[in-house]
C-alpha positions in Angstrom: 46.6 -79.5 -185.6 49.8 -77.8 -184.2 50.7 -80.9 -181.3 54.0 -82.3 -182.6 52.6 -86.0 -182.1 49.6 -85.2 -184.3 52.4 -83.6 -186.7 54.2 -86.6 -186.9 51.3 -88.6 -187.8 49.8 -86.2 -190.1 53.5 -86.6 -192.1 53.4 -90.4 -191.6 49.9 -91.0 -192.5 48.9 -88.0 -194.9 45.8 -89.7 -196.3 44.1 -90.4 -192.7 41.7 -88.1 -191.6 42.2 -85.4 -188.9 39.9 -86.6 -186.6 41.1 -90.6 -186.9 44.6 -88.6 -186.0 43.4 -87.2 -183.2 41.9 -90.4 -182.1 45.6 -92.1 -182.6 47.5 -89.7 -180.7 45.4 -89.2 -177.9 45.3 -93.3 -177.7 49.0 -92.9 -177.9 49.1 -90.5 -174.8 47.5 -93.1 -173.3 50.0 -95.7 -173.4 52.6 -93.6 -172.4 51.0 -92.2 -169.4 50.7 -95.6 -168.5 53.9 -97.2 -169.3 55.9 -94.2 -169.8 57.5 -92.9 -173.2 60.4 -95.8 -173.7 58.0 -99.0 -173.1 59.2 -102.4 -174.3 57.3 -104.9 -176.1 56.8 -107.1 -173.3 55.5 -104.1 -170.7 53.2 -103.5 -173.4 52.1 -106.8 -174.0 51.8 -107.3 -170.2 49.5 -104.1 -169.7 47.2 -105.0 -172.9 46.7 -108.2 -171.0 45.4 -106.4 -168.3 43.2 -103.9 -169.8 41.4 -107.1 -171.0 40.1 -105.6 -174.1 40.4 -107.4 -177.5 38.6 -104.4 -180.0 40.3 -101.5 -177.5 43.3 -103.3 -177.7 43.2 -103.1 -181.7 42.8 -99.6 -181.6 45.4 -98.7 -179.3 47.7 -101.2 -181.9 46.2 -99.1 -185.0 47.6 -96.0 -183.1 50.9 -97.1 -182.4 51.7 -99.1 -185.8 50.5 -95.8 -187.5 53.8 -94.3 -185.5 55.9 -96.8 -185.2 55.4 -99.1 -188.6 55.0 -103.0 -188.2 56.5 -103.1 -185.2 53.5 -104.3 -183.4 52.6 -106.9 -186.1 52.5 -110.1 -183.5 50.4 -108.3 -180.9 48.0 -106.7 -183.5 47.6 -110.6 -185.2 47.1 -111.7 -181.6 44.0 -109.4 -180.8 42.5 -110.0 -184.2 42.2 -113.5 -183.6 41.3 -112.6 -179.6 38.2 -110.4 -180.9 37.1 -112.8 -183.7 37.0 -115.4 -180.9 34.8 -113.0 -178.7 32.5 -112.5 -182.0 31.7 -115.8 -182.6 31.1 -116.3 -178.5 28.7 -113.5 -179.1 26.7 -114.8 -181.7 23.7 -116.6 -180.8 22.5 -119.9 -181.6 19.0 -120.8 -182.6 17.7 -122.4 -179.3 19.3 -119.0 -177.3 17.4 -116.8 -180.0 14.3 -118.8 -179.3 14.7 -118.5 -176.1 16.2 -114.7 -175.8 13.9 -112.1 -173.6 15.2 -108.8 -171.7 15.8 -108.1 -167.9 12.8 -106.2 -168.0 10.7 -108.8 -168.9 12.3 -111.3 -166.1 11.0 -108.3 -163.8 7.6 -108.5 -164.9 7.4 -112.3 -164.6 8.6 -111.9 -160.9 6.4 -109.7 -160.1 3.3 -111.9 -161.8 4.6 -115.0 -160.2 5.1 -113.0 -156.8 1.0 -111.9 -157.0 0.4 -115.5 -157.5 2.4 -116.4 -154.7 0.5 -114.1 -152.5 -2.9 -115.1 -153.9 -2.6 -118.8 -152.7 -0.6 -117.1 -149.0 2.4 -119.3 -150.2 4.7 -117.7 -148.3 2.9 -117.9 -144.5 0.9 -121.0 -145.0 2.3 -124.5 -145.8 1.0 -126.4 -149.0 0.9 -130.3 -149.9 -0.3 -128.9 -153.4 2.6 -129.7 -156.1 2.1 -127.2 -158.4 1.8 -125.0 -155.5 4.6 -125.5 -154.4 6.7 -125.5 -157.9 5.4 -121.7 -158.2 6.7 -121.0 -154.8 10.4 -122.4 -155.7 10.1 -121.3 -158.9 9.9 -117.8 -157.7 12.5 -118.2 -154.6 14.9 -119.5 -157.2 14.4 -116.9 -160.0 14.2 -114.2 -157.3 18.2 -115.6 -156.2 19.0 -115.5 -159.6 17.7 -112.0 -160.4 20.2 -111.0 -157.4 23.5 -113.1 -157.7 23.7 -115.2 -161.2 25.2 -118.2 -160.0 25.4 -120.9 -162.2 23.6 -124.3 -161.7 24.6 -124.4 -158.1 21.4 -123.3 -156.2 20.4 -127.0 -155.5 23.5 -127.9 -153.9 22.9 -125.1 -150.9 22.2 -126.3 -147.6 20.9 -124.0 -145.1 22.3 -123.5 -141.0 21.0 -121.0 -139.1 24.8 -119.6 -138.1 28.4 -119.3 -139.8 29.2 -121.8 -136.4 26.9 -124.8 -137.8 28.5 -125.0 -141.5 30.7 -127.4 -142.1 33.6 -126.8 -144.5 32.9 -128.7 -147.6 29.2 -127.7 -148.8 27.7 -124.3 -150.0 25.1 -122.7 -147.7 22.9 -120.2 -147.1 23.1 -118.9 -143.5 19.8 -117.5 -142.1 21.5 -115.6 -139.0 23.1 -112.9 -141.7 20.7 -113.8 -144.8 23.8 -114.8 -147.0 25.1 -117.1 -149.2 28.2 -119.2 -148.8 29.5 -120.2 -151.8 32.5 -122.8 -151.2 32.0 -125.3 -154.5 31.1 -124.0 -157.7 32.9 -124.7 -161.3 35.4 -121.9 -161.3 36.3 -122.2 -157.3 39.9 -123.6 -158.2 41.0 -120.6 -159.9 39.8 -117.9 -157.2 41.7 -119.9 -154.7 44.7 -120.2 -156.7 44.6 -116.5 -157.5 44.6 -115.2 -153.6 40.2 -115.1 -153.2 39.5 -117.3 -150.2 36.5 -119.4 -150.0 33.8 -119.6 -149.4 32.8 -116.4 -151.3 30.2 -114.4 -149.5 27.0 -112.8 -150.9 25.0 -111.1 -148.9 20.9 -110.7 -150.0 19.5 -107.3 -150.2 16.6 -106.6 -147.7 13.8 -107.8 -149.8 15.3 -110.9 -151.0 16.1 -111.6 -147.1 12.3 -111.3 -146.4 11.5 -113.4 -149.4 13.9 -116.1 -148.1 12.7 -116.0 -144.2 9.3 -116.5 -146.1 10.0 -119.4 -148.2 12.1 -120.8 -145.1 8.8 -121.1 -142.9 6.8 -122.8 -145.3 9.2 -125.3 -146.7 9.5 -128.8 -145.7 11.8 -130.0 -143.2 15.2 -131.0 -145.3 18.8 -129.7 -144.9 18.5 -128.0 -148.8 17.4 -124.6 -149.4 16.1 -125.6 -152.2 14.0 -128.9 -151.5 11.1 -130.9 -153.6 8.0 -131.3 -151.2 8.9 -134.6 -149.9 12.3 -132.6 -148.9 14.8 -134.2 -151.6 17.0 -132.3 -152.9 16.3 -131.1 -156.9 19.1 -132.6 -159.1 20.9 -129.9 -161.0 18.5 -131.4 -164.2 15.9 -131.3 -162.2 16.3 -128.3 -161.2 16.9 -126.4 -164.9 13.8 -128.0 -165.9 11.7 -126.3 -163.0 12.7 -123.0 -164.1 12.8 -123.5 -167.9 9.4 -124.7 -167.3 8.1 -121.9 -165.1 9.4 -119.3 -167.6 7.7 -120.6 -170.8 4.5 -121.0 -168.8 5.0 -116.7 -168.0 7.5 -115.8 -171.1 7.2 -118.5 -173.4 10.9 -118.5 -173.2 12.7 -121.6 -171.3 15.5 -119.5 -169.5 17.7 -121.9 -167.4 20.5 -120.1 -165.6 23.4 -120.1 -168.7 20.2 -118.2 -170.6 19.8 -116.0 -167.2 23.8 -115.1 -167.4 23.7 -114.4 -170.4 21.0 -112.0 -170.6 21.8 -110.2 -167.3 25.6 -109.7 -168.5 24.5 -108.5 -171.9 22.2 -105.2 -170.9 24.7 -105.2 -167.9 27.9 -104.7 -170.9 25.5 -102.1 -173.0 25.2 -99.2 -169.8 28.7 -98.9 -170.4 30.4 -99.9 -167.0 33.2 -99.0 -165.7 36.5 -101.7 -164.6 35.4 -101.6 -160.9 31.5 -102.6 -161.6 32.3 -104.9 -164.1 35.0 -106.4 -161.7 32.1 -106.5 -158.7 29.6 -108.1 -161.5 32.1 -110.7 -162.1 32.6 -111.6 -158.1 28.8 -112.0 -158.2 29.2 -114.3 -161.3 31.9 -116.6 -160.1 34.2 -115.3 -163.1 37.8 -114.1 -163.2 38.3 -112.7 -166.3 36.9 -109.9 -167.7 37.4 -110.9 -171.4 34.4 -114.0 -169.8 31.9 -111.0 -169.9 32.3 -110.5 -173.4 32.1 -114.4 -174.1 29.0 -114.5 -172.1 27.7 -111.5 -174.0 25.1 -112.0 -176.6 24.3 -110.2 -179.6 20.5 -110.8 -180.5 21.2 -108.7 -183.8 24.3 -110.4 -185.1 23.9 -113.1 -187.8 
């Protein structure tokens, strides 16, 4: 231990283990690569803000107090109550336990639904059978869902066939360029105020596209994309009780799309992403904070 940082520690903090030193200087080095070594309070504030990280903001606090002394008390108060806040977000209630399955097991209902779908030709021959066609929507949805995890907003999409025919107040799903349009949605106020204009644009991968031309051919004639058989539109209710009905029929789990987000974000947050994915992950789930991910995570083991 022969760094003069680590020195100073070591002299400051004699009964701390060598490696937890090594954990606070290096921490420490951090800061002032970032901020330089003469940082103010504020700067620091400012920069812990951004980071976006309640527990990694603790630790970088733990470093700097363990240097400094108390003079971090307010922020290290602030991001104690910030990560118990993200703790009790985490923790699940009884319904979502109930209710709780894994990405993998949303695969493997696709695909099953997907072999039905093909057994009754659902996607090249029309149907006037309701269940029928409740499988065949069931799967389009969860197959747009699996994709981009929107919120309840599938229903409201209506579908033109170029970027030309939209008009500028709905969400749509343009079949020229197979993508989605997404102009109204809960959180579309706070993109625009912070620079994002609208509508946001998701494009489908290949295989969705192909599912989607599909499901276009065989649907009734209705301006939705997502239409009952007489070609109403689903209600948003509706709609959540099509899918939590499809899934306990295949999982016995009723996943309706807050379930979905919260699942898909939870594996996504334990591969260990880095700012820019998580950043692209939140564009795909209409969210502009990252400190949202780790609300919308859930913890299946905590109590």
């Amino acid at each position: 231990m022969s760094d003069t940082l680590e020195l100073v520690l070591k002299e400051r903090k004699p009964d701390i283990a060598n490696t937890t030193i090594r954990n606070y200087a290096a921490n420490i080095r951090r800061v002032r690569r970032a901020l330089g070594e003469d940082f103010s309070r504020e700067r620091l504030r400012e920069w812990l803000e951004e980071l976006n990280k309640p527990a990694v903001a603790l630790t970088i606090l733990a470093s700097l107090t363990a240097l400094h002394g108390s003079r971090y008390g307010a922020l290290m108060d602030k991001y104690n109550i910030l990560r118990e806040d993200v703790l009790d977000s985490q923790r699940m209630s009884r319904v979502q336990s109930e209710n709780w399955t894994t990405v993998a097991n949303i695969k493997k209902m696709l695909r099953r639904m997907y072999e039905d779908v093909r057994t009754f030709d659902l996607l090249r021959l029309k149907t006037n059978n309701v269940q029928k066609y409740r499988l065949l929507v069931a799967f389009i949805s969860f197959s747009i869902h699996h994709e981009y995890h929107f919120r309840n907003d599938l229903p409201t999409f209506k579908v033109s066939r170029t970027v030309s025919e939209m008009d500028k107040r709905s969400n749509y799903f343009v079949m020229a360029n197979s993508s989605f349009y997404l102009r109204n949605f809960k959180t579309s106020r706070a993109f625009a105020r912070n620079g994002y204009k609208l509508p946001l644009v998701f494009k489908c991968s290949k295989v969705l596209a192909k599912l989607i031309r599909g499901y276009l051919r065989v649907k009734p004639e209705s301006p939705w994309l997502i239409s009952k058989l007489n070609g109403d539109p689903f209600t948003k209710n509706s709609f959540s009780n099509l899918l939590t009905g499809a899934s306990k029929r295949r999982l016995d789990v009723r996943l309706g799309t807050t379930q979905l987000r919260h699942i898909y974000i939870s594996e996504f947050i334990k591969t260990a992403p880095t700012i820019k994915q998580r950043r692209a992950l939140a564009l795909r789930m209409q969210q502009l904070s990252l400190l949202t991910q780790e609300r919308y995570r859930k913890l299946p083991d905590i109590e």
